[in-house]
C-alpha positions in Angstrom: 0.0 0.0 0.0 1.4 3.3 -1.2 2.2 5.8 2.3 2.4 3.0 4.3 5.2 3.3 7.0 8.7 2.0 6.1 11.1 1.1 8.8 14.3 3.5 8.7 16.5 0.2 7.6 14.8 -0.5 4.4 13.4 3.0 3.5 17.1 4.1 3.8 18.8 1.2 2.5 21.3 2.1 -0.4 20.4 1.6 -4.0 23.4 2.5 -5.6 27.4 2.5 -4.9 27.2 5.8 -4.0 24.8 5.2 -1.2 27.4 2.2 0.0 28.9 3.4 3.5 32.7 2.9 5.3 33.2 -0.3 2.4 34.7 2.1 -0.4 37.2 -1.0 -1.0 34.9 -3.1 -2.3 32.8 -0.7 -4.4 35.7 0.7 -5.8 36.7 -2.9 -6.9 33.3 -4.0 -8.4 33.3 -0.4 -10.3 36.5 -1.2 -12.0 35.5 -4.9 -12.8 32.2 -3.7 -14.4 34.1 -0.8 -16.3 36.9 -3.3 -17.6 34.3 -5.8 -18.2 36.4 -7.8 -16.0 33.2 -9.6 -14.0 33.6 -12.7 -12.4 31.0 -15.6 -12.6 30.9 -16.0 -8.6 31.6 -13.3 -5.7 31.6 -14.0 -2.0 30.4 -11.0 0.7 32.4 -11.9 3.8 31.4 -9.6 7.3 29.4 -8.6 10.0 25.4 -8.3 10.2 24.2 -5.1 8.9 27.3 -3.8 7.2 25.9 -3.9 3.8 26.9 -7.7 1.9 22.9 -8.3 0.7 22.6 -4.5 -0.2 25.8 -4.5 -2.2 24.5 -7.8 -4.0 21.3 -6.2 -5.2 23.2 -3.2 -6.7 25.6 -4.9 -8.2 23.1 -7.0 -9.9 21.2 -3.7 -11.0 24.7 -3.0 -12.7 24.4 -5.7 -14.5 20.9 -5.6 -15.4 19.7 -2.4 -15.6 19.9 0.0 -19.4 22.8 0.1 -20.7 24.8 -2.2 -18.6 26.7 -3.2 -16.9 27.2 0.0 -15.6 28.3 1.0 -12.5 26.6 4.2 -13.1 23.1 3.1 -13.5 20.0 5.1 -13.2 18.4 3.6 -10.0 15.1 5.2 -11.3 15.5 2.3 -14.0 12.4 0.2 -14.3 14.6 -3.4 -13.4 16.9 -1.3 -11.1 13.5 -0.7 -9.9 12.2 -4.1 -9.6 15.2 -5.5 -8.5 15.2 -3.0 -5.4 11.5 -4.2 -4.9 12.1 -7.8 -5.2 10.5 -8.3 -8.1 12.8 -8.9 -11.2 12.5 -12.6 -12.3 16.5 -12.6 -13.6 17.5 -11.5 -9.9 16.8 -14.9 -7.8 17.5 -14.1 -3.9 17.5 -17.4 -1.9 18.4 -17.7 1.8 20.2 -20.4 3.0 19.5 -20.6 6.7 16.1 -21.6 5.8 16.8 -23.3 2.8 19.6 -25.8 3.6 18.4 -29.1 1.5 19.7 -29.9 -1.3 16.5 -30.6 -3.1 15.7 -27.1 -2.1 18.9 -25.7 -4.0 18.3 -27.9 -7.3 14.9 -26.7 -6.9 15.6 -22.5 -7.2 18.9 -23.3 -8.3 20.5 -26.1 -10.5 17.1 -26.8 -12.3 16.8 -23.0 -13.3 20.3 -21.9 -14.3 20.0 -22.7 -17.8 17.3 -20.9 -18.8 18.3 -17.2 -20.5 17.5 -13.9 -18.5 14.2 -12.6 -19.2 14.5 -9.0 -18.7 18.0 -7.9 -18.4 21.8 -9.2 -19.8 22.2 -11.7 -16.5 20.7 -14.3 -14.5 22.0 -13.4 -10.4 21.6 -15.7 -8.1 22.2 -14.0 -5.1 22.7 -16.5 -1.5 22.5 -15.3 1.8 24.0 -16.6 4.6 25.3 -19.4 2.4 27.5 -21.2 4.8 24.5 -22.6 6.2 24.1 -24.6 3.4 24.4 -28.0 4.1 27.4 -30.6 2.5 25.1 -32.1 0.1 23.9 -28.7 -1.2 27.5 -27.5 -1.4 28.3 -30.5 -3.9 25.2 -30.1 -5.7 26.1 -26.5 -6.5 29.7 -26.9 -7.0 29.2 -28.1 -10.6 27.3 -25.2 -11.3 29.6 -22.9 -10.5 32.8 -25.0 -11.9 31.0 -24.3 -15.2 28.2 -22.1 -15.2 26.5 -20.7 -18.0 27.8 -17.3 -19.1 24.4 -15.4 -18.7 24.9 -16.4 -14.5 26.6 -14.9 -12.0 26.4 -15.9 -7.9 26.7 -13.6 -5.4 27.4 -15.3 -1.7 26.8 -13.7 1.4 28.3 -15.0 4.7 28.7 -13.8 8.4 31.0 -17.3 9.0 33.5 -18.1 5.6 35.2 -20.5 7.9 31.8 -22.8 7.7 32.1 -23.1 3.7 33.9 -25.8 2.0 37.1 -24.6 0.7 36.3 -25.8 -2.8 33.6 -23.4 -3.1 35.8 -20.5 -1.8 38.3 -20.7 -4.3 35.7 -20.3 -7.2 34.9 -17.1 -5.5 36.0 -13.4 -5.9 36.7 -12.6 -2.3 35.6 -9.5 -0.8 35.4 -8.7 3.1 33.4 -5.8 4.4 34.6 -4.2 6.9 32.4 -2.8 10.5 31.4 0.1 9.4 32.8 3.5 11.8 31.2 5.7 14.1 32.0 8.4 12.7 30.1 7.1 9.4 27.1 5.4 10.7 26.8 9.3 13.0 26.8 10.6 9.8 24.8 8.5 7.9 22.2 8.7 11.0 22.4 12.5 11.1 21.5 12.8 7.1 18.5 10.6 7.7 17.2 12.6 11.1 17.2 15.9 8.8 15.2 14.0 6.0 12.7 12.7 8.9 12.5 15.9 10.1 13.8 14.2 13.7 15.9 15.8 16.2 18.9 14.4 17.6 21.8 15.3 19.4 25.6 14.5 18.4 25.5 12.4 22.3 22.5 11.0 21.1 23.7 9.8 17.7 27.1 8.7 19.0 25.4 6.1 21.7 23.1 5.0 18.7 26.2 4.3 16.9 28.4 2.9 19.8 25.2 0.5 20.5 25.6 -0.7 16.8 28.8 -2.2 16.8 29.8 -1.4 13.5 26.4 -2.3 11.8 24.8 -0.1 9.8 21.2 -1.9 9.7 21.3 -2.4 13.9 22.2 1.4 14.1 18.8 2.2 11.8 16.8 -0.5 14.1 18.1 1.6 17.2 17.5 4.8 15.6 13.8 3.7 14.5 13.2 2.4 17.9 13.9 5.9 19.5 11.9 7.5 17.2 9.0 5.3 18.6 10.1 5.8 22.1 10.9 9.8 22.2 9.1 11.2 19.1 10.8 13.7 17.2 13.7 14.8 19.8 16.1 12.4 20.7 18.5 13.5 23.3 21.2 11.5 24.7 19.8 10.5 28.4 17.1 9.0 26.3 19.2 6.5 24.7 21.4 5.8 27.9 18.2 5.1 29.6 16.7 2.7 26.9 19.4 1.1 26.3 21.4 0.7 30.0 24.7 2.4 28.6 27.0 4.7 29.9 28.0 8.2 28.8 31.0 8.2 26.9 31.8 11.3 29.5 31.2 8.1 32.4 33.8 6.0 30.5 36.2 8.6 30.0 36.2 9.1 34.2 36.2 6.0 34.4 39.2 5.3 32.5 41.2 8.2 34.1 40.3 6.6 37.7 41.7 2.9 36.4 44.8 4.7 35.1 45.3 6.7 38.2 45.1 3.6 39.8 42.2 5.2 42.4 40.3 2.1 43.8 37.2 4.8 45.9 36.8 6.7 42.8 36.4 2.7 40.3 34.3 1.2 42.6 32.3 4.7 43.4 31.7 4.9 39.5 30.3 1.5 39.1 28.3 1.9 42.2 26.5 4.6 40.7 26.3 2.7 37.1 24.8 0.2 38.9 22.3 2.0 40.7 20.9 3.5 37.5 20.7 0.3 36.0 23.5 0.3 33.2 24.6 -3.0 31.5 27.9 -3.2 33.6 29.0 -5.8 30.6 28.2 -3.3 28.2 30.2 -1.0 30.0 33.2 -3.3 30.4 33.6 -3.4 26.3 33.3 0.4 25.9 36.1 0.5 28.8 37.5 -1.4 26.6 37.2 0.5 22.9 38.3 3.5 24.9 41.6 2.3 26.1 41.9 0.8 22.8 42.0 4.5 21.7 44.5 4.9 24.7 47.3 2.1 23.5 46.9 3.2 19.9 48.1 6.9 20.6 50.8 5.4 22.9 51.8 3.3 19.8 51.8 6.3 17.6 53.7 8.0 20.1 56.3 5.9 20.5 55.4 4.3 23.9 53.4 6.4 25.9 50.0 8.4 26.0 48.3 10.9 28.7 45.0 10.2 26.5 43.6 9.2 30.0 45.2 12.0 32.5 47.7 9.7 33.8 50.8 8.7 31.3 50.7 5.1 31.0 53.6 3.0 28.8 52.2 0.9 26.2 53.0 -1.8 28.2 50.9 -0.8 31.2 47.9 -0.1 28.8 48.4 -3.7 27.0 48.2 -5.0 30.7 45.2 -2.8 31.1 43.6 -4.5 28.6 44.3 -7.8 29.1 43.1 -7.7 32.6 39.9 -6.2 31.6 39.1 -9.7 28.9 40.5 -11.9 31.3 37.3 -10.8 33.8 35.0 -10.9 30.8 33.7 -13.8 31.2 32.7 -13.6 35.0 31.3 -10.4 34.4 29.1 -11.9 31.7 27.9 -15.1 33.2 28.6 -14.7 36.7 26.1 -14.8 39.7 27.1 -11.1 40.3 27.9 -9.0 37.9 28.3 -6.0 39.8 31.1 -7.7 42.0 32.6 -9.7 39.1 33.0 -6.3 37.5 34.6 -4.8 40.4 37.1 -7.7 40.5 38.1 -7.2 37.3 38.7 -4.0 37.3 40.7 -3.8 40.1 43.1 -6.8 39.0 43.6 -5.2 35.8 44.8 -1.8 37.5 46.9 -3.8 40.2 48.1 -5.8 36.8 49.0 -2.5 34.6 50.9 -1.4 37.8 53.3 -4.6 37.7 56.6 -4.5 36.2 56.9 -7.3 33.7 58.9 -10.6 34.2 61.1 -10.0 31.3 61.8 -6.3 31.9 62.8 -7.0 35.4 65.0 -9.8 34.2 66.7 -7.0 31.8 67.3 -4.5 34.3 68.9 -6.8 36.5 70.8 -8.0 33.4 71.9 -4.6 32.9 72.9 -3.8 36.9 74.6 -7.3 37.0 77.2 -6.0 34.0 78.2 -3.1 36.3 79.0 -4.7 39.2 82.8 -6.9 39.9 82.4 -10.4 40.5 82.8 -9.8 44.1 79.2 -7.9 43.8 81.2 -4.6 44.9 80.7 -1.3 43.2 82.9 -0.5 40.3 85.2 2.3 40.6 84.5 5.0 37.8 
């Protein structure tokens, strides 16, 4: 029905390369194959949920299809650019394999169809998502196919899990891994939609949306939709905290200062408080954990040290940091009490950033041992 609503994700879903956000890599690639007439028979979309491998698919198989092509350049107003968006061109066949795993069901939409000629555009695309849930009878059915497949066919696979597909089908395969998409992106992205839906945000607000996401594009629309229906048309950052149990990013910057500092009150008077508002404490432990990420990378850049978090700490001490923080993980995630389990870890991964390392020590001694007589005596200068 024409007007009806459209949820955020597919209203705003990208319908050309252009619209393709934080996987210029990949678009760039499948632009110079189309312009050198260099196009494989079979691609494989490796990454994360929502970071655009089924949306990719559909426009490169507009490319293909649409006037004119292949063109990377297509009009999307197109009429099979058109149909293809809407699911209805009969030359683009979407099947997915998590519901589809028998092999009678891939002869059935598959093998017994490939030979017939495209009835609308230049290509018959075949595009399979999550294919590694295929099962090992399917995989061998459909490795003929694509050994030699007719030259009006091209496959397009989609996978969160490569490591599940049999090797043999890999390495008929153009390769391509998408990448989580970044904040910074997705707050954009976010921001250009909120002034087309007349919604509005705050920067906070948008950056928790995105932090929330994980690198996902669709799960950042999701949130974003769901605030809508929770806030109306202004969206402020409490609001998001709230719904969602997080913690400022202004929280987890005090919080990382207090862990550097090494001040035990302040850590367990921080969590207290997180706890008391009813924040996700294991949410919390993995933004702790992006933000000293931040912290090691400048002390890399910086050849060995950062004040990113008030207190100078070594790249070594922030490594420690870090490992001390996933070493509680678990605990904090399946533990009886997560609040304690939380405390613990932090505090052993302060008290383990403040140790000097077994192989340092062992130099330094090293070092003092070459300056002293064999008597242990202090050498004369």
């Amino acid at each position: 029905m024409s007007g009806s609503y459209q949820v955020i994700a597919r209203k705003w879903r990208p319908q050309t390369f252009d619209d393709v956000v934080g996987q210029d890599h990949v678009v760039r690639t499948l632009k110079n194959a189309i312009a050198r007439n260099r196009i494989a028979h079979a691609y494989l979309l490796v990454g994360p949920r929502g970071t655009g491998k089924t949306s990719t698919a559909r426009i490169f198989a507009k490319a293909l299809n649409a006037a004119g092509g292949p063109n990377a350049d297509f009009d999307p107003a197109d009429p099979i650019a058109t149909s293809i968006a809407e699911g209805r061109c009969l030359d683009v066949i979407e099947f997915d394999a998590a519901s589809n795993t028998q092999v009678d069901k891939v002869r059935e939409f598959i093998i017994d169809t490939v030979a017939y000629a495209p009835a609308e555009g230049r290509f018959k695309v075949y595009i399979i998502d999550e294919v590694h849930m295929l099962s090992a009878g399917s995989f061998n059915a459909l490795l003929k196919t694509l050994e030699e497949p007719p030259a009006h066919v091209k496959f397009i696979f989609a996978t969160t899990d490569p490591q599940k597909m049999p090797a043999t089908v890999i390495s008929r395969c153009q390769r391509f891994d998408l990448k989580p998409i970044p904040t910074e992106l997705i707050v954009q992205r976010l921001k250009k939609i909120a002034g087309s839906e007349k919604i509005k945000v705050s920067d906070a607000a948008l950056a928790s949306i995105a932090r929330m996401a994980d690198g996902g594009m669709r799960d950042a629309q999701s949130i974003f939709d769901q605030m809508i229906s929770f806030c109306g048309a202004e969206i402020g950052e409490a609001d998001v905290l709230d719904v969602y149990g997080l913690v400022s990013a202004a929280k987890i910057a005090e919080l990382g200062a207090a862990l550097a500092a090494g001040q035990h009150k302040k850590i367990v008077a921080i969590v207290d408080d997180c706890d008391e508002n009813g924040r996700d404490l294991y949410r919390l432990l993995v933004d702790l954990q992006t933000h000293l990420q931040g912290a090691l990378l400048d002390s890399i850049a910086k050849g060995g040290q950062s004040e990113v978090l008030g207190t100078p700490m070594t790249t070594e001490q922030l490594t420690r940091l870090l490992d001390g923080l996933r070493e509680g993980e678990n605990a904090v995630k399946h533990g009886l009490s997560e609040k304690v389990n939380f405390e613990v870890a932090l505090l052993k991964a302060v008290e383990a950033s403040r140790a000097r390392a077994i192989d340092s020590l062992i130099r330094e001694i090293a070092t003092l041992a070459d300056g002293l007589p064999a008597d242990g005596s202090k050498k004369n200068d």
